[in-house]
C-alpha positions as CSV (number, residue, x, y, z in Angstrom):
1,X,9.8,-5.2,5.8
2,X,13.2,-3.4,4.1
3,X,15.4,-1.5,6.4
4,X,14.6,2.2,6.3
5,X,17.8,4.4,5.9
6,X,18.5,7.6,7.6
7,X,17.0,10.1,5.1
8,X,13.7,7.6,5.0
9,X,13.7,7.9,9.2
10,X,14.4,11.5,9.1
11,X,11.4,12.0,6.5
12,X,8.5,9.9,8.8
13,X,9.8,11.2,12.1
14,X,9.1,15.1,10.3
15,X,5.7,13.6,8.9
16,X,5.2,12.0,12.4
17,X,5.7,15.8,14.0
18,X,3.4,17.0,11.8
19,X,0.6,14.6,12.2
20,X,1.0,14.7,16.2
21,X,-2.0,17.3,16.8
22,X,-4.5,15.1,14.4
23,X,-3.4,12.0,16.0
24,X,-4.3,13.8,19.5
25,X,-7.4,14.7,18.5
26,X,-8.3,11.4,16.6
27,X,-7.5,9.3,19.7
28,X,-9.1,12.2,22.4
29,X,-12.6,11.3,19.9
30,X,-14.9,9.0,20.7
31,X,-14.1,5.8,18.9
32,X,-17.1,5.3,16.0
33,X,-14.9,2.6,15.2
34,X,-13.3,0.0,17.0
35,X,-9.6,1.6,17.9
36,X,-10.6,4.7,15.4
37,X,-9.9,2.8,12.3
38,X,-12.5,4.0,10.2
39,X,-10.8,7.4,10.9
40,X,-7.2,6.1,10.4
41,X,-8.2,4.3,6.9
42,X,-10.1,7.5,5.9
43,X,-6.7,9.2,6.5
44,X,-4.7,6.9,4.9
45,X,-6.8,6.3,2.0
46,X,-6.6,10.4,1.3
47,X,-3.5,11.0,1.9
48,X,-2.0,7.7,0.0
49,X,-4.3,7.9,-2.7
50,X,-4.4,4.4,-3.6
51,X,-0.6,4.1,-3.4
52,X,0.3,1.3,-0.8
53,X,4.1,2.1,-0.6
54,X,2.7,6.0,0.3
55,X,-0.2,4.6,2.4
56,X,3.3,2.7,4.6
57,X,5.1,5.5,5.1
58,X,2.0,7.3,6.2
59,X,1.3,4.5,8.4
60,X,4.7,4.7,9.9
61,X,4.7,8.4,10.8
62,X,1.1,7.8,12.1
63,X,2.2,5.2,14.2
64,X,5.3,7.3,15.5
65,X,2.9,10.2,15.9
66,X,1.3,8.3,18.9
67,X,-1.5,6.6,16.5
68,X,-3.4,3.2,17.3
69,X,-1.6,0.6,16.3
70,X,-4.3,-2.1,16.2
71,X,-6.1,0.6,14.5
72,X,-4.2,1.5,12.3
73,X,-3.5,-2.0,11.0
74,X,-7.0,-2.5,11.0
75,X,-7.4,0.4,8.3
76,X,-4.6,-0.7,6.6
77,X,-6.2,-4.0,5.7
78,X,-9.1,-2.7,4.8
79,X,-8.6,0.8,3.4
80,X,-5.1,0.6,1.7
């Protein structure tokens, strides 16, 4: 993976502040999915919209955000 620069770190630490309350209430859910990762691709596959350099940078924030990270990578793989 590149080196992210300021601007990109400044940019996923403000997404990541953003998507702090869903990531609460995604990981205070019951898990339908093994590590919520049915919920984390949904998310990623919306937000992204097909666009695998988008759907990292989501993924980043996500993770930042307090996210699964085994499910997230999970819904990486199979969403993204």
């Amino acid at each position: 993976m590149q080196t992210l620069n300021h601007a990109q770190l400044s940019i996923i630490a403000d997404l990541a502040s953003d998507f702090r309350p869903l990531v609460a209430k995604i990981e205070s859910s019951i898990a339908t999915t093994q590590n919520h990762y049915g919920r984390y691709g949904a998310l990623l596959s919306s937000l992204s919209k097909g666009d695998k350099t988008m759907a990292g940078v989501i993924f980043l924030a996500l993770q930042a955000a307090g996210a699964n990270a085994q499910g997230l990578r999970d819904a990486f793989k199979h969403f993204v």
